[in-house]
LUMMAR-366271 format. One record per residue (C-alpha): residue number from 1; x negated, y, z. Coordinates in steps of 0.2 Angstrom, whole numbers. Each point is the difference from the previous one (the first is absolute). Layout:
BEGIN
<r num="NUM" px="X" py="Y" pz="Z"/>
...
//
This chain:
BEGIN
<r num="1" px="151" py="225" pz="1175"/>
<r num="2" px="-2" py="9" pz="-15"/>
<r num="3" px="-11" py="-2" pz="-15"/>
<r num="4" px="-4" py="9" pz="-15"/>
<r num="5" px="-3" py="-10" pz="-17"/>
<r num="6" px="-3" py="5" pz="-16"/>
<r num="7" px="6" py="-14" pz="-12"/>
<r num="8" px="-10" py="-4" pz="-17"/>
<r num="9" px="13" py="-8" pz="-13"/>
<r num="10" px="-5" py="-10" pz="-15"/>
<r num="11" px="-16" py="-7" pz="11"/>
<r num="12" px="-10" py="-14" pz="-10"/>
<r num="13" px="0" py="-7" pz="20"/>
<r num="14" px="12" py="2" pz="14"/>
<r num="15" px="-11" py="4" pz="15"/>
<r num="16" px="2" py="10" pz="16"/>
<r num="17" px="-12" py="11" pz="7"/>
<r num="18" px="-3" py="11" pz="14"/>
<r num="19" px="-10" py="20" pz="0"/>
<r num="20" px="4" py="4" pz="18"/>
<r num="21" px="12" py="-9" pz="13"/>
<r num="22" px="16" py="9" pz="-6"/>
<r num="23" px="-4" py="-1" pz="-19"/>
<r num="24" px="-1" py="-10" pz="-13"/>
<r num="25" px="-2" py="-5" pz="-20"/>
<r num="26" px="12" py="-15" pz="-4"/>
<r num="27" px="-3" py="-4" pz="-18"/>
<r num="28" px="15" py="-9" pz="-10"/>
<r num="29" px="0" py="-11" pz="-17"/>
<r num="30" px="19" py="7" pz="-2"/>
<r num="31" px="7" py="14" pz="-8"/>
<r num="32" px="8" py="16" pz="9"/>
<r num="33" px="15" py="-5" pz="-6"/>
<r num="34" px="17" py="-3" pz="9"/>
<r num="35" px="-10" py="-2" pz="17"/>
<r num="36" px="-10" py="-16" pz="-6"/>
<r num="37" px="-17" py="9" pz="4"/>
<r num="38" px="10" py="7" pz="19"/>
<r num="39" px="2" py="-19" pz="2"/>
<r num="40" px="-17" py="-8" pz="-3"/>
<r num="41" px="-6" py="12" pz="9"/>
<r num="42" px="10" py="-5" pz="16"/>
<r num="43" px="-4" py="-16" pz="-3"/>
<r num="44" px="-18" py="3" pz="-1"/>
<r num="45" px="1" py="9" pz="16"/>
<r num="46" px="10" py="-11" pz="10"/>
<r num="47" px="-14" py="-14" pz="-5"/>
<r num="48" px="-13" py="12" pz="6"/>
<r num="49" px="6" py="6" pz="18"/>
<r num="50" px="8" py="-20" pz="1"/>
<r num="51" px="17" py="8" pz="2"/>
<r num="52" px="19" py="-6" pz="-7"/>
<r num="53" px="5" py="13" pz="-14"/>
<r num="54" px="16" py="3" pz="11"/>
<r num="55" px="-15" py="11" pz="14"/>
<r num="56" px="-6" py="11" pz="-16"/>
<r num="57" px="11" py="13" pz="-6"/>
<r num="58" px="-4" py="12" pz="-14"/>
<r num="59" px="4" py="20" pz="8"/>
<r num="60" px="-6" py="11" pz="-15"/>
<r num="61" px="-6" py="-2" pz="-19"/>
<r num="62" px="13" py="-12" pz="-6"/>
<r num="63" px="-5" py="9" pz="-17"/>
<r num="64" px="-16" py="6" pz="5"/>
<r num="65" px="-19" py="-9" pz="-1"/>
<r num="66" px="-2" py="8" pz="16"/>
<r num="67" px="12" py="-8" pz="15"/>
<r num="68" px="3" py="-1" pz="19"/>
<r num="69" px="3" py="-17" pz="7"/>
<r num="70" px="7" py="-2" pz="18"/>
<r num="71" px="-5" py="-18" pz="8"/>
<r num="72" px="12" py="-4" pz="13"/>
<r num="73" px="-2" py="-9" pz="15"/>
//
């Protein structure tokens, strides 16, 4: 299943919500630097669906706000 997400760096809280049921707002107290933001927000989303981080794999916007998450069976 994909989902779309649209990641919010530099967050004053780290929170996950959902617009529709293939997208999302994930915000991140990180910084959008050297992946720490790409990583929080995995981690933020693997809490939210109640998955392992090893089931959620980043597809597109490594270096965008806007990405494409796959989770995998």
């Amino acid at each position: 299943m994909l989902i779309r997400v649209k990641v919010k760096p530099k967050s004053r809280e780290s929170s996950v919500e959902m617009l529709q049921a293939d997208k999302f707002i994930v915000s991140v107290k990180s910084k959008a630097e050297k992946g720490d933001a790409n990583k929080e927000a995995v981690d933020l989303l693997s809490d939210y669906f109640g998955i392992s981080k090893n089931k959620l794999r980043l597809k597109k916007g490594g270096r965008e706000r806007s990405k494409i998450f796959e989770i995998c069976p």
